[in-house]
N, C-alpha and C positions, 0 to 999 in steps of 0.2 A: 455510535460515537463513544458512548463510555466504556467499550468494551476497550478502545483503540485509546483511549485515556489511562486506563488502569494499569498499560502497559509499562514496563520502567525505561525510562527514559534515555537510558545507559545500550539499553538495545540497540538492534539494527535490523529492519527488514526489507522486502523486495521490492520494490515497485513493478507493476505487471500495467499500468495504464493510467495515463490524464487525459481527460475529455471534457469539453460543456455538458456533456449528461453521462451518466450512471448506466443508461438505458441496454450496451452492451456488452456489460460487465459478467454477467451470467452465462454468456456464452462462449464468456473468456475462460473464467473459472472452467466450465465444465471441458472446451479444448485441453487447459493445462492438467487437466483430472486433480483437481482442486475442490473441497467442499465448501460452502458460502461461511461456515461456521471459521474455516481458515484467514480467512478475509475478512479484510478489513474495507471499507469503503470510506473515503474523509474528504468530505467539503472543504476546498479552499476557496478565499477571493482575494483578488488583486484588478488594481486600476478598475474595481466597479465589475468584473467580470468574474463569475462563479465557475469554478472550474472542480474535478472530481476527481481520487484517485484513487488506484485501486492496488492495495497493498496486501502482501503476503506472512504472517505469521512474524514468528519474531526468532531474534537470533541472539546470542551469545557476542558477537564479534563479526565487523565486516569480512573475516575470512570464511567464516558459518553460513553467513548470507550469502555471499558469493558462492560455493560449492552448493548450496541447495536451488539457487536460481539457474546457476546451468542442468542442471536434473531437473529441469521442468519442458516439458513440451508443449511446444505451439504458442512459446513467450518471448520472440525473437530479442524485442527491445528492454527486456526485464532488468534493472539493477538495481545495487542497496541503495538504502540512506539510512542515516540513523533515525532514530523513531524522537526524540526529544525533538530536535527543530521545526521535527511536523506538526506534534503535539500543539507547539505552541502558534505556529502557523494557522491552524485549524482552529485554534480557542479564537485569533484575532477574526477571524472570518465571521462567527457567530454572532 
């Protein structure tokens, strides 16, 4: 989480997954030939339900994100968001 903190806010990364657990995340990563160090993983919650996502590296610009999430394999439903709304998303979750 403070890796996924540290990041500037101004960014924009992938989304490659949301789930109630984490638990499939590694063999998402390893499908897309992604290293865990790339990744991010960020607890969110809403209406009382914890939910997890699984985010990709960081970008310059939603057009950067966008070109490097089509060049990913085996990530059919992958797209940007910017990383600020998450940040802060994930701090209320805590």
């Amino acid at each position: 989480a403070a890796r996924f903190e540290a990041l500037p806010a101004g960014a924009w990364t992938v989304q490659l997954a949301r789930a109630g657990s984490s638990a499939g995340f590694a063999a998402l990563m390893a499908r897309a030939g992604l290293a865990p160090t790339e990744c991010h993983v960020v607890a969110l919650a809403g209406n009382g339900v914890r939910s997890y996502l699984l985010l990709w590296s960081q970008f310059p610009d939603a057009g950067a994100a966008r070109a490097a999430a089509r060049s990913l394999r085996g990530t059919p439903g992958a797209f940007v968001r910017r990383i600020g709304p998450l940040q802060a998303e994930a701090r209320r979750a805590r």
